[in-house]
C-alpha positions in Angstrom: 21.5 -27.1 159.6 19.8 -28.0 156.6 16.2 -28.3 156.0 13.8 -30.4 153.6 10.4 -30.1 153.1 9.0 -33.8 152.4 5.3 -34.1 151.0 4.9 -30.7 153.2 6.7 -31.1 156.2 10.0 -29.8 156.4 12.8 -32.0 157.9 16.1 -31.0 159.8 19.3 -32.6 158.5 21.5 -33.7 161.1 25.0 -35.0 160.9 26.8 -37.3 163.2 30.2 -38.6 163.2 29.1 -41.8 165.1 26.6 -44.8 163.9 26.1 -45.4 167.6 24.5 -41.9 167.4 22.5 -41.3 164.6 19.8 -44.1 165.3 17.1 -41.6 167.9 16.7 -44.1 169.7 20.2 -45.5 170.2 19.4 -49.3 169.9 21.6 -49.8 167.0 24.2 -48.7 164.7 22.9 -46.8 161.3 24.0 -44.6 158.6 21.1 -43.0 158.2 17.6 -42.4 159.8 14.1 -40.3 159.3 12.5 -40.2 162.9 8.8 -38.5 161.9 8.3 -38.0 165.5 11.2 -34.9 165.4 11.1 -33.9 161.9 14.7 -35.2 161.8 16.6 -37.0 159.2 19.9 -38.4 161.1 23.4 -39.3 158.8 26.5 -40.7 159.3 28.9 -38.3 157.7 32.4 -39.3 159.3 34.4 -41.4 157.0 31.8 -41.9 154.5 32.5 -39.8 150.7 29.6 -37.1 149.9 28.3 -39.5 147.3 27.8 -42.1 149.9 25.7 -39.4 152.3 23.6 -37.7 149.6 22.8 -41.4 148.8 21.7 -42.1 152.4 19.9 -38.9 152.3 17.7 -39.8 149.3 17.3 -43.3 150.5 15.6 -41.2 153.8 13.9 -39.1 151.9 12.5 -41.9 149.8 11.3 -42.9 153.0 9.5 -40.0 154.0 7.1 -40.2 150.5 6.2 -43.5 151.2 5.4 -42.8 154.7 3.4 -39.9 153.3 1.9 -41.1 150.8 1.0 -44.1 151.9 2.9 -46.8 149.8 3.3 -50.0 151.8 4.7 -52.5 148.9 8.7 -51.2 148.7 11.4 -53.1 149.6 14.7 -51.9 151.6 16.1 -53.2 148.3 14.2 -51.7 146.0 14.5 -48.2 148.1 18.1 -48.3 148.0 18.0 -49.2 144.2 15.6 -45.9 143.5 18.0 -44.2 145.8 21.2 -45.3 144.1 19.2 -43.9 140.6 18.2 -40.6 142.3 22.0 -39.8 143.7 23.2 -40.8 139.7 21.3 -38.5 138.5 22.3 -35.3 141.4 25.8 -36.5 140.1 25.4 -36.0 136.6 23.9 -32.4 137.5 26.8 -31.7 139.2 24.4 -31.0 142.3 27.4 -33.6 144.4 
């Protein structure tokens, strides 16, 4: 299993091959998920392209910072727009 450390807590990255699966609490169908309370950050990986998980990922992780840091004024939107930038970028690196 992979491991991230967000603002200084480290996070286990979990993979799951159903949507039904990766939401902790099992109430609804997700791609993706950071559940604080486990340290976890839950993806959908079946049928979805690397590009698509490593943008889910940072789209998590962007979650994590403004949990952490206390920023209350982002959209979904706008998360998954700095998310979108942030996975450009890993691709131009080559880090895919």
């Amino acid at each position: 299993m992979n491991k991230i450390n967000i603002c200084g807590m480290e996070f286990t990255i979990k993979y799951f091959d159903k949507e039904s699966e990766v939401d902790h609490d099992g109430c609804k169908p997700l791609v993706g998920q950071i559940v604080y309370t486990k340290n976890e950050i839950r993806l959908l990986k079946s049928t979805r392209s690397k590009t698509a998980i490593n943008q889910t990922l940072w789209h998590e992780i962007l979650h994590g910072i403004i949990e952490f840091e206390h920023i209350d004024d982002l959209s979904e939107y706008n998360i998954d727009r700095m998310a979108n930038a942030l996975n450009t970028i890993a691709d131009i690196r080559g880090n895919k």
